[in-house]
C-alpha positions as CSV (number, residue, x, y, z in Angstrom):
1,X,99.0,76.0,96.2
2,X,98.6,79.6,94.9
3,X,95.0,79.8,95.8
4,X,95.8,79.1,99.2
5,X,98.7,81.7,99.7
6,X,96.4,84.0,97.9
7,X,93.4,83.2,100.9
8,X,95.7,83.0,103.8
9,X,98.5,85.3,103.1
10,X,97.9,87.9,100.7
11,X,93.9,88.8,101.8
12,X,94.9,89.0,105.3
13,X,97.6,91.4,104.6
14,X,95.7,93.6,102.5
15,X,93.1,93.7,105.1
16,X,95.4,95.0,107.7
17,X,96.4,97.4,104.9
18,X,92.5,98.6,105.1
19,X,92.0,99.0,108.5
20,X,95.0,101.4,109.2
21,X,93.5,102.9,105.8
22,X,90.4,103.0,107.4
23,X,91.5,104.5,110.3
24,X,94.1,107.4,108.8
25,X,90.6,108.4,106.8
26,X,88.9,109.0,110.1
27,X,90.6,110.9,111.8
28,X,90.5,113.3,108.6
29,X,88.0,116.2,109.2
30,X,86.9,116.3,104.9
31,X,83.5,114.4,104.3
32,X,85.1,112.6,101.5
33,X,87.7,111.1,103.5
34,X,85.3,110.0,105.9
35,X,83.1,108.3,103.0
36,X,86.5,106.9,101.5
37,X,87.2,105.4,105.5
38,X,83.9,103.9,105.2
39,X,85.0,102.2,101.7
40,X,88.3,100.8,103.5
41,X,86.3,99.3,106.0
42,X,84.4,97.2,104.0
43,X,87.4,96.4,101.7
44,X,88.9,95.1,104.6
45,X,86.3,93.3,106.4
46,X,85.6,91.9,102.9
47,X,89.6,90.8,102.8
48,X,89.7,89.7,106.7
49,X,86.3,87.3,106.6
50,X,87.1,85.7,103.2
51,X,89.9,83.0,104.7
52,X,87.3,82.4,107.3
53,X,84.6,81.5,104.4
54,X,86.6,79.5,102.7
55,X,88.1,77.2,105.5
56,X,84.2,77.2,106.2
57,X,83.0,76.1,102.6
58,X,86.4,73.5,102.6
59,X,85.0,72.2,106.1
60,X,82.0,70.7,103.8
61,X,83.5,69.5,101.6
């Protein structure tokens, strides 16, 4: 039951906590921050899609 609140609750969150990362680090004028937006982005596409995958991969099982 852990695993699951971990895919479905806790993933999720932190990939909303990316994307509003992601999007204070753009409108930053520094090259690094834009680089560091660009590292939340795929932090939180990484967090977003992985509930998807996995009620994909359980789908075949």
């Amino acid at each position: 039951m852990a695993a699951l609140g971990f895919f479905f609750i806790v993933l999720p969150c932190l990939a909303v906590i990316s994307f509003i990362c992601f999007a204070a680090c753009r409108a930053q004028q520094h090259r690094a921050f834009r680089l560091l937006a660009y590292g939340c982005l795929a932090a939180g596409l990484l967090c977003g899609l992985t509930p998807i995958a996995v009620l994909l991969w359980a789908s075949t099982l």
